[in-house]
MARSE-591138 format. One record per residue (C-alpha): z negated, y, x; residue in three letters. Coordinates in pm, whole numbers. Layout:
BEGIN
{{Z Y X} 'ALA'}
...
***
This chain:
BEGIN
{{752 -3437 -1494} 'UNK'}
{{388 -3431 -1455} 'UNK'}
{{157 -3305 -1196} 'UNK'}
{{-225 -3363 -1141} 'UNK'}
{{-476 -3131 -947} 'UNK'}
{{-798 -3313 -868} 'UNK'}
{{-1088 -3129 -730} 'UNK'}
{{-993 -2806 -759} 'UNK'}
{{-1217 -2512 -831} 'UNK'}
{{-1118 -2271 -1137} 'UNK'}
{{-1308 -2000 -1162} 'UNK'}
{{-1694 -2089 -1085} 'UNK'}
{{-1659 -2471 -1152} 'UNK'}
{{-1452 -2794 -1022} 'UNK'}
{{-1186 -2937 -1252} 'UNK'}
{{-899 -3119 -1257} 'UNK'}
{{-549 -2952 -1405} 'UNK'}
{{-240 -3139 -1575} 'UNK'}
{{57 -2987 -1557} 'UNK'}
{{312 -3159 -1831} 'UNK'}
{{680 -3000 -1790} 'UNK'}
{{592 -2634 -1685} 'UNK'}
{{262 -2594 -1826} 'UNK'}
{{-123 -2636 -1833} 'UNK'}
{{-147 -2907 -2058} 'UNK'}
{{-511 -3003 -1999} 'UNK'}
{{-833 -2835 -1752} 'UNK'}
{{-1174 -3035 -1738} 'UNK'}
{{-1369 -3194 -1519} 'UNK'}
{{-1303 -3569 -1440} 'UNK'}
{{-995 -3619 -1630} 'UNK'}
{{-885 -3939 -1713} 'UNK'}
{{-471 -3895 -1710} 'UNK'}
{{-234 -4011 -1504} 'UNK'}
{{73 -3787 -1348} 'UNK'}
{{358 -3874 -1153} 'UNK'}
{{237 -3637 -900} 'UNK'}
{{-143 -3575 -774} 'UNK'}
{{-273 -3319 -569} 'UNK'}
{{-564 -3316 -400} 'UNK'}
{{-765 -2984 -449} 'UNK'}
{{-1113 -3046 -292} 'UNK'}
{{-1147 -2713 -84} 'UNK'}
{{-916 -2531 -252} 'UNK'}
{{-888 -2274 -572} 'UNK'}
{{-647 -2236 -814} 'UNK'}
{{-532 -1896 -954} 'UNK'}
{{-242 -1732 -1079} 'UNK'}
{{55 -1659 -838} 'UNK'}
{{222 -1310 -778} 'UNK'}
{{445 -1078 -974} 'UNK'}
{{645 -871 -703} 'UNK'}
{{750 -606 -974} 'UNK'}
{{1004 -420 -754} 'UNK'}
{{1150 -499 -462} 'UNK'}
{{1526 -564 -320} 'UNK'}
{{1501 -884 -153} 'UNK'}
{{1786 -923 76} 'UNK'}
{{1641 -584 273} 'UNK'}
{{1493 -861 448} 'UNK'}
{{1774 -895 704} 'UNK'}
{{1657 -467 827} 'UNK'}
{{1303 -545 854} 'UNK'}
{{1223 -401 1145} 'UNK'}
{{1522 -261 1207} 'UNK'}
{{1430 122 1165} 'UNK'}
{{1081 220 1177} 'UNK'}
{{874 557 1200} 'UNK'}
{{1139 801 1084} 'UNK'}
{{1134 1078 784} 'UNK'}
{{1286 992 471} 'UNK'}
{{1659 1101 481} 'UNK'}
{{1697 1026 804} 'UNK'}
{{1598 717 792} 'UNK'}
{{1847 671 491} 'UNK'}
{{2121 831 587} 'UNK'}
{{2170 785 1008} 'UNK'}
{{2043 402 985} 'UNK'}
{{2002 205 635} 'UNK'}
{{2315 295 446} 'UNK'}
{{2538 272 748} 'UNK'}
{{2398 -81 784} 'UNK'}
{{2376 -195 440} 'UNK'}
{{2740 -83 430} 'UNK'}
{{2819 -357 690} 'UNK'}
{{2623 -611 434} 'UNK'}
{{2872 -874 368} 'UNK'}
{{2785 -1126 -9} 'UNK'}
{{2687 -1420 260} 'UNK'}
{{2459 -1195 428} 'UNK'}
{{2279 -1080 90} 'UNK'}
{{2239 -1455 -1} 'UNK'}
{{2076 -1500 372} 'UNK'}
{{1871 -1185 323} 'UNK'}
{{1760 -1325 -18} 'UNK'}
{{1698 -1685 82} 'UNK'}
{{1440 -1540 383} 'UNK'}
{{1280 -1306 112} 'UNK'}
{{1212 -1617 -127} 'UNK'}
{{1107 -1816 165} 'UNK'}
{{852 -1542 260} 'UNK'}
{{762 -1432 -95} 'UNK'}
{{632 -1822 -177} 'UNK'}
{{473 -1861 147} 'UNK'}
{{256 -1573 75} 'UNK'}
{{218 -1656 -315} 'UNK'}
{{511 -1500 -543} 'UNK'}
{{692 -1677 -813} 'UNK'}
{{807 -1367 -985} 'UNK'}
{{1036 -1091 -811} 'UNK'}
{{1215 -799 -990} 'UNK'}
{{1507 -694 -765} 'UNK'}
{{1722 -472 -753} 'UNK'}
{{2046 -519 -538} 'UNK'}
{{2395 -539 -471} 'UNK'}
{{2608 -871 -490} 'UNK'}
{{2363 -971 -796} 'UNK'}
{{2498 -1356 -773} 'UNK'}
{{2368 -1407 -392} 'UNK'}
{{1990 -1308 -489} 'UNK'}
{{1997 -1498 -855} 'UNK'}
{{2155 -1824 -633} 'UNK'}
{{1897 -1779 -384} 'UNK'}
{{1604 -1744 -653} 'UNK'}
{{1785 -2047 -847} 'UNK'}
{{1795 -2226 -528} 'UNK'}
{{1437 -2217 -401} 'UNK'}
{{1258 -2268 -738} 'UNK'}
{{1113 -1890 -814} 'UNK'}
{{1140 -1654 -1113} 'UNK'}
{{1375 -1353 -1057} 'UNK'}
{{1464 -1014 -1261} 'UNK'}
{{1792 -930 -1099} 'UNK'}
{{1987 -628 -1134} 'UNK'}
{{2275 -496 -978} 'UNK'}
{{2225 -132 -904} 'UNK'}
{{2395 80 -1014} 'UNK'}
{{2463 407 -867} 'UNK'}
{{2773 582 -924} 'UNK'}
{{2654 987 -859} 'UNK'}
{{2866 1111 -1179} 'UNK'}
{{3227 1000 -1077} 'UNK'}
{{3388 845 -1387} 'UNK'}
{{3594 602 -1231} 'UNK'}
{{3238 467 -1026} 'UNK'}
{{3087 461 -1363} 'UNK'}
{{3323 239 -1527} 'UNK'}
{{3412 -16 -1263} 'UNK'}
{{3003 -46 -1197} 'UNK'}
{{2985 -67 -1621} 'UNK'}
{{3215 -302 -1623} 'UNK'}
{{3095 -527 -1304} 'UNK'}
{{2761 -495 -1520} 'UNK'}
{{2928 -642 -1856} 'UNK'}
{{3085 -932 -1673} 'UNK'}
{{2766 -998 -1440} 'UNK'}
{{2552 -1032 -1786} 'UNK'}
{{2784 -1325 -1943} 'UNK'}
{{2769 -1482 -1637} 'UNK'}
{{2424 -1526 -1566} 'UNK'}
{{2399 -1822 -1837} 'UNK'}
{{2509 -2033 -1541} 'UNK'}
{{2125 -2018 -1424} 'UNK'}
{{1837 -2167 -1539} 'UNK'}
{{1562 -1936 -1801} 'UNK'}
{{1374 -1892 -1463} 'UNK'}
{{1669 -1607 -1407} 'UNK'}
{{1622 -1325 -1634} 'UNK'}
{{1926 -1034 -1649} 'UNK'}
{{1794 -669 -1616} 'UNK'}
{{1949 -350 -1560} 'UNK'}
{{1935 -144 -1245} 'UNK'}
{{2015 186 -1280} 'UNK'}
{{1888 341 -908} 'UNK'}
{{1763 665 -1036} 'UNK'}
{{1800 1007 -1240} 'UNK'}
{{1984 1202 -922} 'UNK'}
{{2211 876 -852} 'UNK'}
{{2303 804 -1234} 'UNK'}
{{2503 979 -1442} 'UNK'}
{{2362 1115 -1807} 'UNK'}
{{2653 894 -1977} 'UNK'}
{{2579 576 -1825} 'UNK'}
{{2184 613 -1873} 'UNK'}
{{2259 637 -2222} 'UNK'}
{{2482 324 -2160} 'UNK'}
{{2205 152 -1994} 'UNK'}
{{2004 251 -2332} 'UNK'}
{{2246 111 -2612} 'UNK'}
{{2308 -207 -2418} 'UNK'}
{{1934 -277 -2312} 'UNK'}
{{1805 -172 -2670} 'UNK'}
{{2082 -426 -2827} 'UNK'}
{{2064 -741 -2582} 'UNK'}
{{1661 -658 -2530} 'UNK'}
{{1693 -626 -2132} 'UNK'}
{{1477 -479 -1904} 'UNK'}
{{1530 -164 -1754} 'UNK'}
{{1481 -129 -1357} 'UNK'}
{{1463 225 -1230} 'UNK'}
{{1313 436 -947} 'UNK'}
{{1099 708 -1119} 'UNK'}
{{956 1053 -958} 'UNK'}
{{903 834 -590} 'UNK'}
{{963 1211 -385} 'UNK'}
{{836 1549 -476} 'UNK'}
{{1236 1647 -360} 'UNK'}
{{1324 1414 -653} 'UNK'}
{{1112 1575 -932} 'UNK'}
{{1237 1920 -811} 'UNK'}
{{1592 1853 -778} 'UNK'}
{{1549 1714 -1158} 'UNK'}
{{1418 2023 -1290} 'UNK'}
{{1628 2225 -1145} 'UNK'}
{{1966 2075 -1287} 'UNK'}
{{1788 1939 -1601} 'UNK'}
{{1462 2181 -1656} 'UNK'}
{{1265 1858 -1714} 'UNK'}
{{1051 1581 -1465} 'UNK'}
{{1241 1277 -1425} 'UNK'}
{{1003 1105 -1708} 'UNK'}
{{1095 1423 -1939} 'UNK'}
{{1437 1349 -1875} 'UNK'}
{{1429 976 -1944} 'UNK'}
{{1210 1066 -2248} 'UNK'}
{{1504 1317 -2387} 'UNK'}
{{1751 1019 -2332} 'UNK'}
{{1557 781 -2520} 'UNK'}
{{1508 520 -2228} 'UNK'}
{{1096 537 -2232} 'UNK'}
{{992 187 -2397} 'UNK'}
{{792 -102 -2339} 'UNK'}
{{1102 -210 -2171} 'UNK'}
{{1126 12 -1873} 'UNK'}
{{1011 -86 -1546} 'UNK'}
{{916 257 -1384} 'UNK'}
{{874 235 -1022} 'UNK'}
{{675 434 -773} 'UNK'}
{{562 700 -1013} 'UNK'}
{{410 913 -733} 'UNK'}
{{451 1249 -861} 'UNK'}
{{359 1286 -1240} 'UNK'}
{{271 1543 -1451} 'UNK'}
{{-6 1546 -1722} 'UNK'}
{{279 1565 -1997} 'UNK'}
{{464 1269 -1785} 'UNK'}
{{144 1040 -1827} 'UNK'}
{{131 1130 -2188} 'UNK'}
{{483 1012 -2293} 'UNK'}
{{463 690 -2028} 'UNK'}
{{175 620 -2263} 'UNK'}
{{274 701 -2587} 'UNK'}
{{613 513 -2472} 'UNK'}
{{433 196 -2359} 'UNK'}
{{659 172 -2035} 'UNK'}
{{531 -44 -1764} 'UNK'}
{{455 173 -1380} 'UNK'}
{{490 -45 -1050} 'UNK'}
{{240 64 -794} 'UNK'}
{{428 16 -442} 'UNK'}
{{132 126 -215} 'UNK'}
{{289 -20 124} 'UNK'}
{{620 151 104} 'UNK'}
{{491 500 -36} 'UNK'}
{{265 580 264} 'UNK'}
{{508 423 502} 'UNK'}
{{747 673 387} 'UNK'}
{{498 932 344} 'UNK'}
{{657 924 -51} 'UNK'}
{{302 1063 -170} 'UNK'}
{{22 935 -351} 'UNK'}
{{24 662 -665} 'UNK'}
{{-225 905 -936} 'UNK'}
{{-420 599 -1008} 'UNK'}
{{-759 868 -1076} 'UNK'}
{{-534 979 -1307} 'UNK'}
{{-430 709 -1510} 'UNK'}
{{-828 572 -1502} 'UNK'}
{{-874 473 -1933} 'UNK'}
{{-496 556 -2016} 'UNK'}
{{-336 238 -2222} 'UNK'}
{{-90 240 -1976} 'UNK'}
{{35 -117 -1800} 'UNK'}
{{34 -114 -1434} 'UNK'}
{{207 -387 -1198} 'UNK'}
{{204 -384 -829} 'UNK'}
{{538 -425 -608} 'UNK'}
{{621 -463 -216} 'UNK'}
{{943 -271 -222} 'UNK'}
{{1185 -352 22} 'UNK'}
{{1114 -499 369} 'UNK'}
{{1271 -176 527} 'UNK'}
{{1035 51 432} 'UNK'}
{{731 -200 409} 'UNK'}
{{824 -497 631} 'UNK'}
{{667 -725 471} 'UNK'}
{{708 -914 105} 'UNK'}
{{343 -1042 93} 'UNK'}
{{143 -932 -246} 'UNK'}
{{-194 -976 -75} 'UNK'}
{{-130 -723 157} 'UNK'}
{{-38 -530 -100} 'UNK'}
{{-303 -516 -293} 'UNK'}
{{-538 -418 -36} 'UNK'}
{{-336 -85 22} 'UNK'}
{{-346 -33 -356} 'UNK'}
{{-698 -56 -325} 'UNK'}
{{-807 125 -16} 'UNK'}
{{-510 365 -10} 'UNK'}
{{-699 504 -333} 'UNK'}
{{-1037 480 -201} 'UNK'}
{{-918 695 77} 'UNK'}
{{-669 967 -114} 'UNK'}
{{-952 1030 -368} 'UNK'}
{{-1264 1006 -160} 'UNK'}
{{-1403 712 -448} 'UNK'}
{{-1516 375 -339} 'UNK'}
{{-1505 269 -741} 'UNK'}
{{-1160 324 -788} 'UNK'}
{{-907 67 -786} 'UNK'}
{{-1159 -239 -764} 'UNK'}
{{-1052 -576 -669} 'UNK'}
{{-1012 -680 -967} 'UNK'}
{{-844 -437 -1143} 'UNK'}
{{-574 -460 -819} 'UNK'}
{{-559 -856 -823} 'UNK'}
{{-486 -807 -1189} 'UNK'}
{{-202 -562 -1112} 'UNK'}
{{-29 -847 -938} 'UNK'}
{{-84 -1149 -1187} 'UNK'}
{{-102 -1089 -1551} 'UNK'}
{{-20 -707 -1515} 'UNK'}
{{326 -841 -1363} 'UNK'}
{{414 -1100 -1657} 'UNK'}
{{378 -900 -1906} 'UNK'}
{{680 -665 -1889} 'UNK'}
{{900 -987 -1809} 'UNK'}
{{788 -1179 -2146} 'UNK'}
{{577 -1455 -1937} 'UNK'}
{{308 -1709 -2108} 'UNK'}
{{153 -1688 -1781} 'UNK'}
{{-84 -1498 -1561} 'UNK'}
{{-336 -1684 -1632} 'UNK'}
{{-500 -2050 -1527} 'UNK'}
{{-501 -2196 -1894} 'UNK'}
{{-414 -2450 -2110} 'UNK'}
{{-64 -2419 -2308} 'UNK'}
{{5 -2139 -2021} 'UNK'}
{{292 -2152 -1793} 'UNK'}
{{231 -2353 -1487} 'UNK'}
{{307 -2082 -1230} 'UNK'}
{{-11 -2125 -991} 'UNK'}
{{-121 -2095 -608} 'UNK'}
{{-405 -2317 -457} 'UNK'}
{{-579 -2097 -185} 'UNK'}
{{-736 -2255 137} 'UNK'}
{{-1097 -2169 124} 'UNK'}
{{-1209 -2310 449} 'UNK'}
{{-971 -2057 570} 'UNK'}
{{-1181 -1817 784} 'UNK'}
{{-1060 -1524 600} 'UNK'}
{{-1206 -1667 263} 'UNK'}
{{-1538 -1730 427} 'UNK'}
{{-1808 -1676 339} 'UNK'}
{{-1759 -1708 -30} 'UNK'}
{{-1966 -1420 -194} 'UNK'}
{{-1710 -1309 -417} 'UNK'}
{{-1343 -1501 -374} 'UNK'}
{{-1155 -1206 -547} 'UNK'}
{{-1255 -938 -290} 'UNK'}
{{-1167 -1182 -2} 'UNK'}
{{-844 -1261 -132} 'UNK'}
{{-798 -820 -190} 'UNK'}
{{-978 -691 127} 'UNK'}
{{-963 -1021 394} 'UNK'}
{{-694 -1243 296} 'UNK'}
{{-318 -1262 385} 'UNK'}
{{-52 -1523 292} 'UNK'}
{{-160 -1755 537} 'UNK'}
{{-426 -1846 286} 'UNK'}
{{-211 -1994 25} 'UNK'}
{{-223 -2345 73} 'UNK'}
{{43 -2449 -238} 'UNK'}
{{276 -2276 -417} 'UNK'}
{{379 -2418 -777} 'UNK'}
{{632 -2198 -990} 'UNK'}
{{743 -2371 -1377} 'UNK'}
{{563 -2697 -1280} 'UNK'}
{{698 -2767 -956} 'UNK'}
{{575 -2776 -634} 'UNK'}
{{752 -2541 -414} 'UNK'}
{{520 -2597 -127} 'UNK'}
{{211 -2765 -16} 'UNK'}
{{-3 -2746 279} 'UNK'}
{{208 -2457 392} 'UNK'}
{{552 -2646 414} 'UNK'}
{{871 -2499 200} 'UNK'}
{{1167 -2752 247} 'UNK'}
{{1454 -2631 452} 'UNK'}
{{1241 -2369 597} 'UNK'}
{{1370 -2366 931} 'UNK'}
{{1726 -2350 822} 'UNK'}
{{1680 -2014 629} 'UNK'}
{{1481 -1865 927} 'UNK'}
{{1730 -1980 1146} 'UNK'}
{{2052 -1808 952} 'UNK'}
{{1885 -1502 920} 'UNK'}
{{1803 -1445 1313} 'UNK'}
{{2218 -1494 1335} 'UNK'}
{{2310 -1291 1035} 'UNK'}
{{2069 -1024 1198} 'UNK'}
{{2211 -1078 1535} 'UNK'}
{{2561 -1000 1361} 'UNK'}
{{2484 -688 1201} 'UNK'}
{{2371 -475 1490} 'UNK'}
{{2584 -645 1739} 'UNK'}
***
């Protein structure tokens, strides 16, 4: 399968790309190939697509659903009850709409974190986009919910050789207060010896960082770090409330922090200490979180909280440039998940997004990054290409209205 771009502008000059299988094979001007496939790119840019580092896709179905409330209310009186209601059919619908959504608006990578792990890994399988999946786990220190969830977890990881490589097995464990100390240590062994990624909520609430100490006398990341989970291998998310000594081991541990602005002022979860991680060797991807408590799945909204959120906490205009936030979500995403990508270049893997730029949101042109941070939305992606393939061009996604049109009944179903 080949694929050529003509026309298209990388960087600060107009080339023309071949993709061979599912990579860059060749970028130069006026190339003299042929491809089974060729796009025109006149108007258009091509960059790297979107690493959604944490987010639980099929939440898609309660977007909207229950809005402006405090945390545990929110949880308690109107989430769980409805997730509990959450049949596997409606998790595959939820999922389907969040893949539809998330390469609409540019992302080819997702790291979720779910229950019925087969519905989101078909769905991801199904519309041509990289997934991390994990099935949470959560099982509040009863034995017997700690062994059937270990052994769901066992069975879930032989099976998920039925997918393609573009469906990588990780491990969910929720959270310290929602995970017993024996199965984190599970989680360990098993991740250490298959060399899995580890998904887990980290210090998101003051309440949780509090609640730790108390019935541990250590911050959640002093408690992971006493369990031996901190590694290059754990996906930390949130990270809102750290300590000086927290930043030190995330460092010294290599583990990889995912920035969800959106859903931690929505929430009123706190603030990401970005000022504070400023010249630490510390990896930082960005995430959406869920659509409950952000609506939305799209990374360039994202990124412009992650900027301006930290603009505005800290009172500096330097911090969090868009750069360093556009980087967050590209190469700073495909690191933790073993990725050649990130990056528009040759022998790199051809996960790419050609952006609109007579869009009026990308003019003028002064400086394309900062438009695509502080103007842009989905809408701008023009094409979305994930291992080579086209998964959609000139804003069409196959089947489209299909999966919009299930998940309108599935809603419908739930809160009937």
């Amino acid at each position: 399968m080949s694929l050529l771009i003509k026309n298209v502008r990388h960087e600060n000059r107009v080339v023309d790309i071949l993709i061979s299988g599912n990579t860059f094979e060749r970028i130069g001007p006026n190339l003299n190939v042929q491809a089974e496939t060729v796009i025109d790119g006149t108007d258009k840019a091509i960059l790297p697509s979107f690493v959604n580092a944490h987010t639980h896709a099929a939440m898609s179905l309660l977007r909207g659903y229950a809005d402006d409330m405090e945390l545990h209310t929110w949880l308690t009186e109107y989430i769980w009850p409805l997730e509990g209601r959450l049949t596997e059919e409606d998790v595959t619908i939820g999922a389907e709409l969040a893949c539809l959504e998330m390469i609409k608006s540019g992302t080819t990578l997702f790291n979720d974190m779910y229950w019925h792990y087969h519905s989101t890994a078909q769905a991801a399988e199904k519309l041509g986009l990289r997934a991390a999946v994990s099935s949470v786990f959560i099982d509040f220190n009863d034995q017997e919910t700690a062994r059937t969830r270990w052994e769901e977890c066992l069975r879930l990881y032989q099976e998920t050789g039925r997918y393609s490589d573009r469906i990588q097995f990780a491990l969910g464990p929720h959270a310290v207060y929602s995970v017993s100390r024996s199965s984190l240590e599970k989680v360990r062994d098993f991740a250490l010896e298959h060399d899995l990624i580890i998904h887990i909520h980290v210090s998101e609430t003051e309440k949780e960082v509090e609640e730790c100490r108390q019935s541990t006398g250590l911050t959640p990341v002093g408690y992971l770090n006493q369990l031996g989970l901190l590694g290059p291998n754990l996906c930390a998310c949130h990270c809102v409330w750290l300590t000086d000594e927290d930043i030190e081991l995330l460092e010294s541990n290599r583990v990889t922090l995912v920035h969800n602005p959106t859903s931690n002022m929505k929430l009123c979860s706190g603030q990401f200490p970005c000022h504070r991680l400023r010249g630490r060797d510390i990896a930082i991807s960005l995430g959406t979180d869920g659509c409950s408590s952000n609506n939305t799945l799209d990374m360039l909204e994202s990124m412009k909280f992650a900027a301006l959120s930290s603009k505005a906490a800290f009172e500096d205009p330097t911090i969090m440039p868009a750069e360093e936030a556009f980087a967050m979500a590209t190469n700073g995403g495909s690191a933790i998940f073993g990725l050649n990508g990130g990056r528009i270049a040759e022998g790199k893997l051809a996960d790419c997004i050609l952006v609109d730029l007579s869009h009026p949101q990308l003019t003028p042109d002064y400086n394309l990054l900062s438009n695509l941070v502080y103007a842009a939305n989905g809408d701008c992606v023009n094409t979305t290409i994930c291992d080579g393939r086209i998964l959609m061009h000139d804003r069409v996604v196959q089947g489209e209205a299909d999966i919009v049109a299930r998940a309108r009944q599935a809603a419908a179903r739930l809160t009937s």
